[in-house]
DRENPAVEX-695355 format. One record per residue (C-alpha): residue in one letter; x negated, y negated, z negated. Coordinates in Angstrom, 2 decimals. Layout:
+----+---------+---------+---------+
| aa |       x |       y |       z |
+----+---------+---------+---------+
|  A |       X |       Y |       Z |
...
+----+---------+---------+---------+
//
This chain:
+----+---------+---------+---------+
| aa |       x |       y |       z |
+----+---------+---------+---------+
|  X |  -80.95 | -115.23 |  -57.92 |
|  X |  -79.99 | -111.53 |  -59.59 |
|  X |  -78.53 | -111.73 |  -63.17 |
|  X |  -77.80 | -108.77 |  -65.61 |
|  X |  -74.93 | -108.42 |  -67.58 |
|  X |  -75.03 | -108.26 |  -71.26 |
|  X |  -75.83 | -104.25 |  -72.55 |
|  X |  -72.80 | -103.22 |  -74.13 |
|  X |  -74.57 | -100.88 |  -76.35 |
|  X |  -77.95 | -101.73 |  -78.37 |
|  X |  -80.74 |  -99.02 |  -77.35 |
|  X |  -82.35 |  -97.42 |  -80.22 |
|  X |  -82.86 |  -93.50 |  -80.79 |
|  X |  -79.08 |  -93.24 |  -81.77 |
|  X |  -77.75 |  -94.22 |  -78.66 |
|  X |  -74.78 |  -91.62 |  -77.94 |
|  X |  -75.26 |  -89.14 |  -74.96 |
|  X |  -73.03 |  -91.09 |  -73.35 |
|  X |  -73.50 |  -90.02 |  -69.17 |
|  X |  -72.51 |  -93.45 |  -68.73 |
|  X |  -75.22 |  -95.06 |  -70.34 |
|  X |  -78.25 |  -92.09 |  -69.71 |
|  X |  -79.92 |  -94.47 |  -67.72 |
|  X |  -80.50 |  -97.56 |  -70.62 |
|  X |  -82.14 |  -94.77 |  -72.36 |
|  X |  -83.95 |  -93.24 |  -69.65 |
|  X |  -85.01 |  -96.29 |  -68.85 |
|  X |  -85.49 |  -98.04 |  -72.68 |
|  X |  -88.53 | -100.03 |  -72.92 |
|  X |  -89.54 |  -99.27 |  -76.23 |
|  X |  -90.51 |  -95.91 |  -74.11 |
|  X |  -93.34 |  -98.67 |  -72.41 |
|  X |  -93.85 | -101.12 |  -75.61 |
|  X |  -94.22 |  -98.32 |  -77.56 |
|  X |  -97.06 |  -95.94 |  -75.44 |
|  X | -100.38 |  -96.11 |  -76.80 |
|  X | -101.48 |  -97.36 |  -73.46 |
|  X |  -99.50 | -100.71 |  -73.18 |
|  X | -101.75 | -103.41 |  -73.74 |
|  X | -101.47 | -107.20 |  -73.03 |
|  X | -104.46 | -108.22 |  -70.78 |
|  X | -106.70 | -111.09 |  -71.44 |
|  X | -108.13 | -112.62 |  -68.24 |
|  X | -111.51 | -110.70 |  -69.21 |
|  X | -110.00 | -107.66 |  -69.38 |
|  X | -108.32 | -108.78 |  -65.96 |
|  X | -111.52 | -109.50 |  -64.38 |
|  X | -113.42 | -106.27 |  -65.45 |
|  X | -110.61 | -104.49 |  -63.32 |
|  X | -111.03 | -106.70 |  -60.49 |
|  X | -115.17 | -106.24 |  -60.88 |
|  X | -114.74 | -102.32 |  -60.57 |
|  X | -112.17 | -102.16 |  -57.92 |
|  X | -109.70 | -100.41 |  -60.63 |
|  X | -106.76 |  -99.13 |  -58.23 |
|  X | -105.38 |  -97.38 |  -60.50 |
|  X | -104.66 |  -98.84 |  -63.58 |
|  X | -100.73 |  -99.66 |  -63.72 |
|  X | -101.10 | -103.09 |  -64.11 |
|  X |  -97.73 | -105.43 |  -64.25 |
|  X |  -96.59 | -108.71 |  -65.03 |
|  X |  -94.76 | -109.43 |  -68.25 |
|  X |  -93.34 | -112.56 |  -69.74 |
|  X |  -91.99 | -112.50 |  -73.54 |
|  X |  -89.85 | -114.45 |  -75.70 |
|  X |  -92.85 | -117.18 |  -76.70 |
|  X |  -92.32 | -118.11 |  -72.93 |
|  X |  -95.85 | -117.05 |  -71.59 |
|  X |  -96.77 | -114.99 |  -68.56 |
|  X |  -99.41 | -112.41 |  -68.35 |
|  X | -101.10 | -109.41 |  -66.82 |
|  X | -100.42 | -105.99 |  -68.98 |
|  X | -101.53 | -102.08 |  -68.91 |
|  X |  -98.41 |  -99.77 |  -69.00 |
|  X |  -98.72 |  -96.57 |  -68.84 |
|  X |  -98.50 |  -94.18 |  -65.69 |
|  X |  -95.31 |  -91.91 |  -66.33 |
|  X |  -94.63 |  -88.88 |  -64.01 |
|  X |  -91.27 |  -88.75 |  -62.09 |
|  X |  -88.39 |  -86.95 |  -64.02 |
|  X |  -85.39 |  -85.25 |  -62.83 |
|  X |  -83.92 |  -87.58 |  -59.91 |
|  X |  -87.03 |  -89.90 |  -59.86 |
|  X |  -89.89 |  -90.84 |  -57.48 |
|  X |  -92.74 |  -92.45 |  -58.36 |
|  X |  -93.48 |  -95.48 |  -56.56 |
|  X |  -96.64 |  -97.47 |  -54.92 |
|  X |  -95.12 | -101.03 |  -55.19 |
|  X |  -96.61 | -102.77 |  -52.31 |
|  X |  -95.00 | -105.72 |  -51.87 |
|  X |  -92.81 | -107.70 |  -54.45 |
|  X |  -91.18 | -111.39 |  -54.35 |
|  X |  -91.13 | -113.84 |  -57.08 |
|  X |  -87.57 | -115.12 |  -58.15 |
|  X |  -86.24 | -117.41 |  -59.60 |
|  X |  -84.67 | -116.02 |  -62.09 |
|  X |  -88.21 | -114.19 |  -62.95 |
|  X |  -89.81 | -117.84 |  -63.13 |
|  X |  -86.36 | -118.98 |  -65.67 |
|  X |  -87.13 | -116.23 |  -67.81 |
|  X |  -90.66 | -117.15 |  -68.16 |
|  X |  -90.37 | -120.64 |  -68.95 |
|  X |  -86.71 | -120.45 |  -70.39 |
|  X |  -86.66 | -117.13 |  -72.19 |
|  X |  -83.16 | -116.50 |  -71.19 |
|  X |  -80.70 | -117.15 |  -69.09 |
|  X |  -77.24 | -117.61 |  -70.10 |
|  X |  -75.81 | -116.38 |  -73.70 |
|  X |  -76.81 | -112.84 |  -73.11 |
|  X |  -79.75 | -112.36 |  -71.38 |
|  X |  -82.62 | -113.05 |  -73.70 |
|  X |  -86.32 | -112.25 |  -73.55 |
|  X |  -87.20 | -110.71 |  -76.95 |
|  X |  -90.15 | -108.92 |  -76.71 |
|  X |  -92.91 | -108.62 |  -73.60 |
|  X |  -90.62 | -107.52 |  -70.70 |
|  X |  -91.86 | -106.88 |  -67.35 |
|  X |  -91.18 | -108.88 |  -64.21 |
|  X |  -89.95 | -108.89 |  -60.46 |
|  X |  -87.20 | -106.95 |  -58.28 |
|  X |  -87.83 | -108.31 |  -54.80 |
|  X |  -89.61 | -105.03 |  -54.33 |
|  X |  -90.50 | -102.61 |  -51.82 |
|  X |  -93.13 |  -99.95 |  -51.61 |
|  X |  -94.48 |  -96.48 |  -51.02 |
|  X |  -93.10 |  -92.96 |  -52.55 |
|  X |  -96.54 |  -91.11 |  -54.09 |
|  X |  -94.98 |  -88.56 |  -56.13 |
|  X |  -91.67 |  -86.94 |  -56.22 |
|  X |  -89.76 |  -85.64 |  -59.12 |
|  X |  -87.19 |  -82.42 |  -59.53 |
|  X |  -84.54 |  -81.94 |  -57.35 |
|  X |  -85.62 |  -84.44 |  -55.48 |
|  X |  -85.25 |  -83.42 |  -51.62 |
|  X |  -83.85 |  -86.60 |  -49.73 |
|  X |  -87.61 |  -88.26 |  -50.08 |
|  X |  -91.31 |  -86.77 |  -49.46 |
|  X |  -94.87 |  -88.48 |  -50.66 |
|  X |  -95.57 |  -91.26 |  -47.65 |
|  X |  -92.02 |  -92.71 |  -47.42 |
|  X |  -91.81 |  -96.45 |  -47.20 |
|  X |  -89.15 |  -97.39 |  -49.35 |
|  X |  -87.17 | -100.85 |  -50.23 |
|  X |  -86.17 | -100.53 |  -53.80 |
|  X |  -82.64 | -101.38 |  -55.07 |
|  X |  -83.09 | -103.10 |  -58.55 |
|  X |  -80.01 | -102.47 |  -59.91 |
|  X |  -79.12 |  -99.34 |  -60.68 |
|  X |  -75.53 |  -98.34 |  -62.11 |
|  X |  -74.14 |  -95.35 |  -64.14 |
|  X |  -72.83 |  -93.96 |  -61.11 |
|  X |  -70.35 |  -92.37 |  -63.65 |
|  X |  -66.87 |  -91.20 |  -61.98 |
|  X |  -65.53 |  -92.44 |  -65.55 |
|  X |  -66.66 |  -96.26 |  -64.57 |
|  X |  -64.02 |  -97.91 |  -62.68 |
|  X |  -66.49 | -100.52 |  -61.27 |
|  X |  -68.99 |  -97.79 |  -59.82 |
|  X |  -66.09 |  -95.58 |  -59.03 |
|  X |  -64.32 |  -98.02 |  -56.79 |
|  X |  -67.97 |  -98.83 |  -55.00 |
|  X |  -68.41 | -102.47 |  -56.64 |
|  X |  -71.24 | -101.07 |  -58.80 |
|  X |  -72.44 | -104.69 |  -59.38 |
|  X |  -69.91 | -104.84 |  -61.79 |
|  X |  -71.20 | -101.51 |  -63.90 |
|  X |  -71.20 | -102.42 |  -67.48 |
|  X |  -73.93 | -100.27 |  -68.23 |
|  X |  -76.31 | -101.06 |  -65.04 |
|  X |  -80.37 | -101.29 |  -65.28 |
|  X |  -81.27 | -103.94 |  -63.81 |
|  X |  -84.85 | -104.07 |  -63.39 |
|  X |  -86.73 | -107.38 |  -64.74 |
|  X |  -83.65 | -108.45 |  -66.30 |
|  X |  -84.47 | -108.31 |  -69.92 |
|  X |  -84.82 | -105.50 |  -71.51 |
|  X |  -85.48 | -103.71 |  -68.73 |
|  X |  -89.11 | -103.51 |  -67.17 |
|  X |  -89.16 | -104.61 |  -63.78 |
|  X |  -90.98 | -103.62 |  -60.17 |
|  X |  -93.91 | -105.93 |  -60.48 |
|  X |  -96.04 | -103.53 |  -61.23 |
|  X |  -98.67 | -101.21 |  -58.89 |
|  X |  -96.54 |  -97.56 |  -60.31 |
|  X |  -92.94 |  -97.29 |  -60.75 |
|  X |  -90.59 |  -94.69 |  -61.81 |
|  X |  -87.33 |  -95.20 |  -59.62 |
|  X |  -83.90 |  -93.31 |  -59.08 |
|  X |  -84.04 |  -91.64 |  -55.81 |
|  X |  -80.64 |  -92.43 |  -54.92 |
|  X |  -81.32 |  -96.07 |  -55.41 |
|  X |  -84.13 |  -96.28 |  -52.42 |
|  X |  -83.53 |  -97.26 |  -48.90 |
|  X |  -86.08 |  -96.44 |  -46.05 |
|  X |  -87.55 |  -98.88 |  -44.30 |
|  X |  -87.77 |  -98.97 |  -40.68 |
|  X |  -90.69 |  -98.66 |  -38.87 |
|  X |  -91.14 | -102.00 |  -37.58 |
|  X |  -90.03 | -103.39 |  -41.41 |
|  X |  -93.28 | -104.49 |  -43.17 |
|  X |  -93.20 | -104.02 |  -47.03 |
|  X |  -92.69 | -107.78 |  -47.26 |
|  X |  -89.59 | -107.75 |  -45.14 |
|  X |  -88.50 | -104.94 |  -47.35 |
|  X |  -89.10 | -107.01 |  -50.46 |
|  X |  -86.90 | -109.69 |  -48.81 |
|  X |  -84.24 | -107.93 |  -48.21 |
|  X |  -83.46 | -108.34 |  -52.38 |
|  X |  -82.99 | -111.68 |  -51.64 |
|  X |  -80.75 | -111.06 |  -47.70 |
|  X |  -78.60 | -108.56 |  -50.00 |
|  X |  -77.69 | -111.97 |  -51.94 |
|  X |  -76.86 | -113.90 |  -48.73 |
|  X |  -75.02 | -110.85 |  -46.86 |
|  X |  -72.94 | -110.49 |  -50.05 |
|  X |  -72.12 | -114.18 |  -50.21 |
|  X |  -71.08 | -114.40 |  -46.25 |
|  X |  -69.12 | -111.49 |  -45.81 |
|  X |  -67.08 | -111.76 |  -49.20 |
|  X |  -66.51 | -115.76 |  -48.43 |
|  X |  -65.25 | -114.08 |  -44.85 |
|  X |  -67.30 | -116.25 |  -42.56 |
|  X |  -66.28 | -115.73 |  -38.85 |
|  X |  -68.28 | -116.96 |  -35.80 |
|  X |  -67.88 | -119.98 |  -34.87 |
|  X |  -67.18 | -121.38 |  -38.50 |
|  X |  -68.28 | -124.99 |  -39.77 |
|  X |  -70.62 | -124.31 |  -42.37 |
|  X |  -72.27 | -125.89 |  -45.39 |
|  X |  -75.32 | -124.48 |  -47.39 |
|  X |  -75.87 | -126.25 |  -50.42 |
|  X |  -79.56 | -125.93 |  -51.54 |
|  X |  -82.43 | -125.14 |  -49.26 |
|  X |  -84.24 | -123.01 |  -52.06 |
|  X |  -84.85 | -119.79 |  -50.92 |
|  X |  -81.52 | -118.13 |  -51.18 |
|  X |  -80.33 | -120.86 |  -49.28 |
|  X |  -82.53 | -120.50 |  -46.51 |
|  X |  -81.94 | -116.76 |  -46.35 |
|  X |  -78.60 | -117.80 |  -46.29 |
|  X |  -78.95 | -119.85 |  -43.07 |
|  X |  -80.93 | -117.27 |  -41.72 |
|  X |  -77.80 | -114.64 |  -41.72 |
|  X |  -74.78 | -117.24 |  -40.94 |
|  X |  -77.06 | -118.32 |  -37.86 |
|  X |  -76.79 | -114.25 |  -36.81 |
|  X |  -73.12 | -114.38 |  -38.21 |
|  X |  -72.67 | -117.51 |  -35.28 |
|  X |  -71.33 | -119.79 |  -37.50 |
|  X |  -71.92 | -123.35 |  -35.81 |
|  X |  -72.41 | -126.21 |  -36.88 |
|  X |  -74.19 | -125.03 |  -40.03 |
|  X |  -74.98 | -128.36 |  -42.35 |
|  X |  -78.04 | -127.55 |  -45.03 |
|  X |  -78.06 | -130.18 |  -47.96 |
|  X |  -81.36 | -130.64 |  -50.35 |
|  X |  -83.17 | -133.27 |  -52.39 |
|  X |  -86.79 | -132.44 |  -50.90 |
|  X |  -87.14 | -133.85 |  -47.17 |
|  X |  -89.78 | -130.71 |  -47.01 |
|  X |  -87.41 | -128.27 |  -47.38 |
|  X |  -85.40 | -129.46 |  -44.90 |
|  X |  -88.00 | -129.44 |  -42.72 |
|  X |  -88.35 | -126.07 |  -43.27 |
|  X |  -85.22 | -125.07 |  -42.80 |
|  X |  -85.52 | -126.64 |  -39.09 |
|  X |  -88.09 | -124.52 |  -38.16 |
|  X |  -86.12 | -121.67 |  -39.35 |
|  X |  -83.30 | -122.39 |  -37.05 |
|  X |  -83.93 | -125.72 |  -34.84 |
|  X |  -79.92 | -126.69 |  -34.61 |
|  X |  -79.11 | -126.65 |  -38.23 |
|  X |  -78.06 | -130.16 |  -39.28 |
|  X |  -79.87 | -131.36 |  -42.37 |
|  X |  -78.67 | -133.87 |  -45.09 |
|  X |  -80.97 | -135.43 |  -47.62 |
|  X |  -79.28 | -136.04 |  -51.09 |
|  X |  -80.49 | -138.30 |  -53.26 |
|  X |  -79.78 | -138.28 |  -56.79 |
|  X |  -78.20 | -141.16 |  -57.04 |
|  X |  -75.36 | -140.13 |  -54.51 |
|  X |  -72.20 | -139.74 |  -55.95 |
|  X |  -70.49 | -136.03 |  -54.86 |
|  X |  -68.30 | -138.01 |  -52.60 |
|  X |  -70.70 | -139.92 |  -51.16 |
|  X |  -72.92 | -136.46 |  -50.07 |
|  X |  -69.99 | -135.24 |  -48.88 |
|  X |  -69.55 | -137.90 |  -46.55 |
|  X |  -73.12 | -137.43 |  -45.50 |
|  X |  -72.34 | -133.45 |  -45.25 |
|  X |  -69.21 | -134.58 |  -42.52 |
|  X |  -71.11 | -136.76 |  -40.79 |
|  X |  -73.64 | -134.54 |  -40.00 |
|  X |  -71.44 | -131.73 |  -39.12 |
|  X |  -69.15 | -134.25 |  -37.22 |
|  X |  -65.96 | -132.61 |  -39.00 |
|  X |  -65.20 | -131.23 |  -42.23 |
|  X |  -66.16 | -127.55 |  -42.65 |
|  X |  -64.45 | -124.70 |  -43.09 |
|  X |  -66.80 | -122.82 |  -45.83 |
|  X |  -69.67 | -124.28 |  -48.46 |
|  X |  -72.25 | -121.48 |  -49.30 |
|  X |  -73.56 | -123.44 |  -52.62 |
|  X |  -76.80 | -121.71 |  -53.54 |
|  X |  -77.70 | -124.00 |  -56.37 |
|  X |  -75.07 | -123.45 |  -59.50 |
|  X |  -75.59 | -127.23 |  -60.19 |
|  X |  -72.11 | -129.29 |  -60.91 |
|  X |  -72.54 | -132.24 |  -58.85 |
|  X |  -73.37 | -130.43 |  -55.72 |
|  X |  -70.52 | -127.83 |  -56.57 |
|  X |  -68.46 | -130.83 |  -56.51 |
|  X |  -70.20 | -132.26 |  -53.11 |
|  X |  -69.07 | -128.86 |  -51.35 |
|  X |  -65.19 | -129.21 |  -52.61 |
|  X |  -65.14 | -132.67 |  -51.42 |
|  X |  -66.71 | -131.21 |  -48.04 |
|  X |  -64.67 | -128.95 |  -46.81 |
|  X |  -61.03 | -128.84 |  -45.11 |
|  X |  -57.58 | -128.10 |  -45.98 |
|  X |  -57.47 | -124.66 |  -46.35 |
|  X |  -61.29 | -124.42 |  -46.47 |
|  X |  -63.68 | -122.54 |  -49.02 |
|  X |  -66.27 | -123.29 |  -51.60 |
|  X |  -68.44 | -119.68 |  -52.15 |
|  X |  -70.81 | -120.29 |  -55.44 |
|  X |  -73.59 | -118.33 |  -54.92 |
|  X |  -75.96 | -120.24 |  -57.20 |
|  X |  -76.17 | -119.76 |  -61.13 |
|  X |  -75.57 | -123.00 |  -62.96 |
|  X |  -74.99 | -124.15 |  -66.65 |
|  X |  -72.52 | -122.07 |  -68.57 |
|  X |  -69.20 | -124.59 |  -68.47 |
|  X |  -68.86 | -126.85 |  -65.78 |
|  X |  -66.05 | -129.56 |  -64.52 |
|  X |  -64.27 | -129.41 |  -61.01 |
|  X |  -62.10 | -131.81 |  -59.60 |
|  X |  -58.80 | -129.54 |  -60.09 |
|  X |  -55.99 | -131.55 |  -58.53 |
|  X |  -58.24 | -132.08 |  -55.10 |
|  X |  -58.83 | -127.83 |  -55.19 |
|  X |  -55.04 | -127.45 |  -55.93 |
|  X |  -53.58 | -130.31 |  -52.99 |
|  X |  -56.05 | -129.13 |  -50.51 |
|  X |  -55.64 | -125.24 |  -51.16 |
|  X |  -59.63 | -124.62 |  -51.37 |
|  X |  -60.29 | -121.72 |  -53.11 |
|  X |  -63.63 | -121.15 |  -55.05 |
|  X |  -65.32 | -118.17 |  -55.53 |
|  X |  -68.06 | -116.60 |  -57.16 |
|  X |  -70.76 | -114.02 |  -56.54 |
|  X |  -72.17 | -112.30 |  -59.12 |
|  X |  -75.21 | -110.18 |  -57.32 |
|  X |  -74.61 | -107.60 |  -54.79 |
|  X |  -73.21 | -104.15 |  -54.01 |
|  X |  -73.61 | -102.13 |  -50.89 |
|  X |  -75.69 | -104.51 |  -48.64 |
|  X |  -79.16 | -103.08 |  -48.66 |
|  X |  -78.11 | -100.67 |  -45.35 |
|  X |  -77.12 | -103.91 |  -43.41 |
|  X |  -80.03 | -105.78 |  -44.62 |
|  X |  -82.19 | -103.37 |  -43.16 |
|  X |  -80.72 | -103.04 |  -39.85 |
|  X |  -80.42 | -106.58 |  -39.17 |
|  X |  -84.02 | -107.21 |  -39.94 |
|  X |  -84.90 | -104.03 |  -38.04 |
|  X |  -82.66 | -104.65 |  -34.98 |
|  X |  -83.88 | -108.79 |  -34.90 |
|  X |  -80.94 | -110.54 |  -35.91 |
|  X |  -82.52 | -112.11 |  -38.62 |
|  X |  -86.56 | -112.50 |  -39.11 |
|  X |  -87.48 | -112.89 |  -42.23 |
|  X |  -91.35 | -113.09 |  -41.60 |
|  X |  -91.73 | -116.91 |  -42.12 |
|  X |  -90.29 | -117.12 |  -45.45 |
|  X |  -93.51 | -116.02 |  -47.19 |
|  X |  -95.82 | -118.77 |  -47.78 |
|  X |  -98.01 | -117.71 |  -50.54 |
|  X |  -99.61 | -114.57 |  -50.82 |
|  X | -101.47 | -113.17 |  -54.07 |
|  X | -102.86 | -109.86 |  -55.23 |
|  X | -101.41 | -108.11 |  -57.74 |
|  X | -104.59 | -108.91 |  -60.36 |
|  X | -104.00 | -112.49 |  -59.73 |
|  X |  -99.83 | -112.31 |  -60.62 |
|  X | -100.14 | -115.01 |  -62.94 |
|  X | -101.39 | -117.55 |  -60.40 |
|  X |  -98.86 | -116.45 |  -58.33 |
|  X |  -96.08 | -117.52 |  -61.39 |
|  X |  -97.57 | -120.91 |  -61.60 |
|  X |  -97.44 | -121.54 |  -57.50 |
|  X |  -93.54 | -119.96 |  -57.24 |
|  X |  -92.70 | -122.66 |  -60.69 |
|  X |  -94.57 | -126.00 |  -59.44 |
|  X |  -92.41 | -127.39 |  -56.90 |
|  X |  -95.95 | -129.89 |  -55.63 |
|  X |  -97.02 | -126.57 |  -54.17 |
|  X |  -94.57 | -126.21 |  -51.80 |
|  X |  -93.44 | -122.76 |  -51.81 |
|  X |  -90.65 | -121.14 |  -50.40 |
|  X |  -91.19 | -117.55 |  -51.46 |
|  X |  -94.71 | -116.34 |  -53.49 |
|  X |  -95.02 | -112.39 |  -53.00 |
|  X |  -97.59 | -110.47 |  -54.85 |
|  X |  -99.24 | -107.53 |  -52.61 |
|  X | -100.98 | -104.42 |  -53.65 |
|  X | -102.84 | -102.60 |  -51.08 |
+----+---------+---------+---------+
//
């Protein structure tokens, strides 16, 4: 899951020209909200598109602060200075996109107060290129890095190349920012990567998701060979096992409450080690189940969940000296069992997004490392978005990962 962090400065036409915070008002959304072409579809309106083969309508996906999810008109903008204009092809549903929907926020900050577009697992095709513009043409298949910082030398965070931290980042679909799940988007060129040629659009779009997992391995220092624990066979989590299978960690241990997604996760990689948890299991008790399985104790936990008790499974899990790398995003205070962290020397760590992973993504995929082809389980046309929400939220459906196409 991608968070944003809270705007430090509201956006309204008196925002300063600050270079450091250009793009919140290049990229305001009162700019969308406020065009006499936005319109909230009903499914009529949604249908008569559908009837005359409309391809070129900009339709998206918004959800707003009365926690519904719908189909919208926004309007077509032409690139600016810097900008491309996007074709998005392919584009993954979250699940922090499914949180704010049904949630309206997530976390103190991040609030959904007015119709704010969706999505930013995206990748797609370059159809029109703004000024000064000369690293991209019209044809270019293109993954698209949603968050987008101030690239300001005067920003310590983008200046020393962890951009994730940026206080005044765009980060698209992350209220109030618009986001990619929509057929035309306007898009920093710098912020593109090209895909491969043997990279599909839907591999490209899942590379928002690998970008997680890369960030989450390689910051936790995972080394081949390495005992591993993934907490939490939701998507991140399996994307996860995906990369520390390439990374040669062995044995890897994958922990979940569904017996299906476990499955899964075998046919993903056959010699993963699975361990059902049932609620009812104390942390202790799943993390003898987690050493049993793994026939030691292990050196790192990737937990991809954010929820306490399993948090507190993956301390009790690993070794002397060991790790417990919190990818997930949980409940704002939590409770850790601090004397067993401090006698055992396990550090815990956070992630909070991504910076600089898209590159290595790519390759991987590209090169065969990882294959992120099977992940996709439900496909749905852009008109039909809003089916596609209630799949990617209802966990009877079974879905790992719900993309929405546009051909």
């Amino acid at each position: 899951m991608t968070v944003d962090q809270p705007i430090t400065t509201p956006i309204n036409g008196a925002l300063a020209d600050d270079p450091q915070q250009a793009l919140m008002k290049q990229y305001d959304p009162r700019k969308i909200l406020d065009h006499p072409e936005f319109k909230v579809l009903s499914q009529t309106e949604v249908d008569e598109y559908v009837a005359k083969g409309d391809r070129e309508t900009n339709l998206a996906c918004c959800y707003n602060e009365k926690k519904e999810v719908h189909l919208v008109r926004k309007p077509t903008l032409k690139p600016g200075k810097g900008e491309v204009l996007l074709h998005v092809r392919a584009t993954g549903i979250c699940g922090s996109d499914v949180h704010f929907w049904k949630h309206g926020r997530i976390g103190p900050t991040m609030v959904v107060t007015a119709e704010c577009g969706s999505g930013h697992e995206s990748a797609g095709e370059i159809v029109e290129v703004g000024e000064g513009v000369t690293q991209w043409k019209v044809g270019d298949r293109v993954a698209i890095e949603a968050g987008v910082p101030c690239s300001q030398p005067s920003c310590d965070a983008c200046r020393t190349g962890r951009y994730n931290a940026c206080p005044n980042v765009v980060f698209f679909s992350t209220p109030p920012y618009h986001g990619t799940l929509t057929r035309w988007h306007l898009h920093p060129a710098q912020w593109l990567h090209k895909l491969p040629d043997n990279v599909s659009f839907e591999e490209g779009a899942l590379c928002e998701p690998l970008a997680v997992a890369l960030a989450g391995l390689e910051r936790a220092d995972v080394k081949l060979g390495d005992p591993l624990l993934i907490a939490g066979a939701g998507p991140i989590g399996l994307v996860t096992l995906l990369a520390a299978r390439a990374a040669g960690c062995e044995p890897i241990v994958i922990t979940d409450l569904f017996p299906s997604r476990l499955d899964f996760a075998k046919t993903l990689v056959p010699g993963v080690r699975t361990c059902l948890v049932d609620m009812k299991d104390t942390p202790e008790e799943i993390a003898v189940k987690v050493k049993k399985a793994a026939g030691m104790d292990v050196r790192v936990a990737m937990e991809c969940t954010g929820v306490e008790s399993s948090i507190r499974a993956a301390i009790f899990s690993v070794c002397f000296g060991g790790k417990v790398f919190i990818v997930g995003v949980g409940k704002a205070e939590q409770t850790y069992p601090f004397m067993h962290l401090s006698a055992n020397e396990i550090d815990l760590q956070f992630q909070y997004r991504y910076c600089n992973q898209y590159p290595k993504a790519l390759r991987i995929v590209s090169g065969g490392l990882v294959d992120l082809k099977p992940l996709v389980t439900h496909r749905f046309p852009l008109e039909r978005a809003v089916e596609a929400f209630e799949v990617a939220a209802d966990p009877k459906q079974g879905a790992i990962k719900v993309q929405i196409l546009d051909e």
